[in-house]
C-alpha positions in Angstrom: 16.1 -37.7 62.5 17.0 -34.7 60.8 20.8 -35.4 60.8 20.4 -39.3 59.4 18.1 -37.9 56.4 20.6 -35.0 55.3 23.4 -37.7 56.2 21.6 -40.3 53.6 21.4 -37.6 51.0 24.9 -37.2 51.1 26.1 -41.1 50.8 27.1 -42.4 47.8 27.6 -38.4 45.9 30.4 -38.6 43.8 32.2 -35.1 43.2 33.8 -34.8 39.9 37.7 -33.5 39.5 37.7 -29.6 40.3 34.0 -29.9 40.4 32.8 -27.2 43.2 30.3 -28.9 45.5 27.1 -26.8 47.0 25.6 -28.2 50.2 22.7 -26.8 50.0 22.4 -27.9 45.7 23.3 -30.9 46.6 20.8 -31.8 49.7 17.9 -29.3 48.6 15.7 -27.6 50.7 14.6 -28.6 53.9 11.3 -29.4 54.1 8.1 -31.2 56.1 7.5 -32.9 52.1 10.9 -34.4 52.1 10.5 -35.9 55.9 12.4 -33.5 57.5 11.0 -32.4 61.2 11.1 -29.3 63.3 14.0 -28.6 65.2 16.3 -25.4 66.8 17.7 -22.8 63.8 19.7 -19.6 64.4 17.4 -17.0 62.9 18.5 -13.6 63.4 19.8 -14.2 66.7 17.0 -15.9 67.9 16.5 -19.9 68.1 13.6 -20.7 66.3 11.8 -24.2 65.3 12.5 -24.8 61.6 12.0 -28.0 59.1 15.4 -29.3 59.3 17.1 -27.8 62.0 20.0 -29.7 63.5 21.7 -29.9 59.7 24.3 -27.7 60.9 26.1 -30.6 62.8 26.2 -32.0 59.1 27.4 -29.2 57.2 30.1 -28.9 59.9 31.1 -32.5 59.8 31.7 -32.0 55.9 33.5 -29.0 56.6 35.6 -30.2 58.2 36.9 -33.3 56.3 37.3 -31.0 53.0 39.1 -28.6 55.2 41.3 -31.6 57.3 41.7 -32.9 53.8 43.5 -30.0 52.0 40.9 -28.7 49.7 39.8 -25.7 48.3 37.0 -23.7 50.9 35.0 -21.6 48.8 32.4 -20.5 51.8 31.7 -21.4 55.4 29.9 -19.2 58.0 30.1 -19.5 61.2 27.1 -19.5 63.6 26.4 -16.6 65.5 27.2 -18.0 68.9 30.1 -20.5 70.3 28.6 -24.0 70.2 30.9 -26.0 72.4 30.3 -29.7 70.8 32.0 -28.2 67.4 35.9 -27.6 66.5 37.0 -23.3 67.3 36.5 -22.0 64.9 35.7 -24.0 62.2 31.6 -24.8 62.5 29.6 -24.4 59.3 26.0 -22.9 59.5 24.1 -23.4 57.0 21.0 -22.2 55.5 18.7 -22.5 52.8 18.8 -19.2 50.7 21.3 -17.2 53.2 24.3 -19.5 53.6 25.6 -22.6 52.2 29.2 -24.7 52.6 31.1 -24.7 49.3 34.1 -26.4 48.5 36.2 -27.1 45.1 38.1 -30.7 44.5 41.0 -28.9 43.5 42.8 -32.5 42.7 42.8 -34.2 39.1 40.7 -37.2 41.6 37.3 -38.5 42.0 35.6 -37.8 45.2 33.4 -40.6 46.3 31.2 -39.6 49.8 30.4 -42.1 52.4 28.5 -41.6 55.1 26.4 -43.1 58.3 25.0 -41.0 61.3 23.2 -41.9 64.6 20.2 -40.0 65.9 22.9 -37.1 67.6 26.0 -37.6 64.9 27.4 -38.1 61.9 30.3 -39.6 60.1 31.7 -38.5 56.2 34.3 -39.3 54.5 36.0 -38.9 51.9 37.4 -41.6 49.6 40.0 -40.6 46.8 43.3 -41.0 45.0 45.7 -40.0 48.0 47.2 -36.8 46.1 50.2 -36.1 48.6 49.2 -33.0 50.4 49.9 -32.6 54.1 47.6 -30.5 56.4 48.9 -28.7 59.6 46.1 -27.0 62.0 46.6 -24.3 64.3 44.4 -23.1 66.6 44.9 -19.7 68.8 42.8 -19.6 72.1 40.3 -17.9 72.7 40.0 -14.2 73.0 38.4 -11.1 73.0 35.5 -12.0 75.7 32.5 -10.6 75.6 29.8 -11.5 78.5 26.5 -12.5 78.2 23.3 -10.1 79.4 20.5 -11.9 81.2 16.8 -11.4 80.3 13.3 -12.0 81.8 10.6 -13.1 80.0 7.3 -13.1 81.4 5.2 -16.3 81.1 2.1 -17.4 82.5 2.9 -21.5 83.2 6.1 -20.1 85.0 4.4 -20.5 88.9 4.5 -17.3 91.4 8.2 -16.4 92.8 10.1 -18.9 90.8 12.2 -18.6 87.9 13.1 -21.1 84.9 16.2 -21.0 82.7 14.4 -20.9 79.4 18.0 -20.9 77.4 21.7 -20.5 78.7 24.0 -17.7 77.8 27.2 -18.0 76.0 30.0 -15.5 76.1 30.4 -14.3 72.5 35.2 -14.6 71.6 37.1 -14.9 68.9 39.6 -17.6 67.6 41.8 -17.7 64.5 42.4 -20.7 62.7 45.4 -21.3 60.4 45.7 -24.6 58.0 49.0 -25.2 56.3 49.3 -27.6 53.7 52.2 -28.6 52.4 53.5 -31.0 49.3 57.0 -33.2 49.1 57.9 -30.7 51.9 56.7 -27.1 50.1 54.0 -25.1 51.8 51.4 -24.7 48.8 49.1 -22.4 51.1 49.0 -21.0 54.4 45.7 -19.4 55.6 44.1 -17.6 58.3 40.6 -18.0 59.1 39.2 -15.4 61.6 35.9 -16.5 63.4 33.8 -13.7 65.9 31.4 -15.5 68.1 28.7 -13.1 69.7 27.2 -13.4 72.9 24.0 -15.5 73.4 21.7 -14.2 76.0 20.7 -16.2 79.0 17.0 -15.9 78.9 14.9 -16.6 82.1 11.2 -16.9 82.7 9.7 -15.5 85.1 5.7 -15.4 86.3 4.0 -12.3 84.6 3.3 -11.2 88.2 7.1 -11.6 89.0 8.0 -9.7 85.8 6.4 -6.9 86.1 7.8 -6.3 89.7 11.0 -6.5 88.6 11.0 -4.4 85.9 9.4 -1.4 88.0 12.2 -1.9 90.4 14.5 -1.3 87.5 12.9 2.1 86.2 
């Protein structure tokens, strides 16, 4: 739900020539008023149920046809953990007050924004005056590993001597992507963007009777 409504706010925008467009300007805030339901949000390392969660997968679709498209990134964060269904290294968190996706139309063009969604994805895209620039990616693999710790959580519903994976972990790495872009054959830029994914916890609940064991075994 969330991802059609933030999708609609975006068809149709046109973005003036070396206008810079805000994400968050542009689609406002998120909230129950505006239709928007509760969902997962990355709060401070911690997944939390927020009006309008699930954006991100917006944010990052736009991302990544200004970035695929040779224009100007003015900001993009990463989220704090690897999130396999999104490109390494180039996922766009975004949130309202704290971060935002920012790009400039850096062309002498008009930028008109189309886009449709489903209830799990979205499509944008970006129709303009084809201005000649060619975009190489490069993507490193992965490195820098970093495992994930396991936690117990004690909770009463969980039943006596069995556990429940209450969220998987996620090894936090790091990936460097470059983008070339290049015009009748000269490279206009070449850049380097450095991502550092931290580990996720796995958390797991266990039955308050089951935590507590376990935790005097490990004093």
């Amino acid at each position: 739900h969330n991802i059609r409504l933030i999708t609609s706010m975006l068809d149709e925008i046109l973005i003036a020539p070396h206008e810079i467009f805000l994400f968050n300007k542009t689609t406002g805030q998120r909230t129950q008023e505006k239709g928007f339901l509760e969902a997962p949000t990355i709060i401070q390392g911690e997944l939390v149920d927020t009006f309008g969660g699930g954006v991100c997968n917006v944010s990052t679709t736009i991302f990544n046809t200004a970035f695929l498209g040779g224009y100007k990134i003015i900001e993009r964060n990463p989220h704090r953990w690897y999130i396999s269904r999104y490109p390494p290294g180039r996922d766009a968190a975004v949130s309202w007050g704290v971060q935002d996706f920012k790009f400039e139309n850096d062309t002498d063009y008009w930028i008109l924004i189309k886009g449709d969604s489903t209830k799990s994805s979205c499509t944008l895209s970006f129709f303009s005056t084809n201005f000649g620039r060619e975009v190489e990616i490069i993507t490193t693999p992965f490195s820098n590993f970093k495992s994930y710790i396991v936690k117990y959580k004690p909770d009463p519903e969980i039943e006596e001597g069995t556990e429940v994976v209450d969220s998987e972990g996620v090894d936090g790495r790091d990936v460097t992507v470059t983008r070339i872009i290049s015009k009748d054959g000269e490279v206009l830029s070449n850049e380097k963007i450095f991502t550092r994914y931290y580990p996720k916890n796995k958390i797991i609940l266990l039955n308050p009777k089951d935590y507590h064991k376990l935790v005097s075994q490990n004093q």
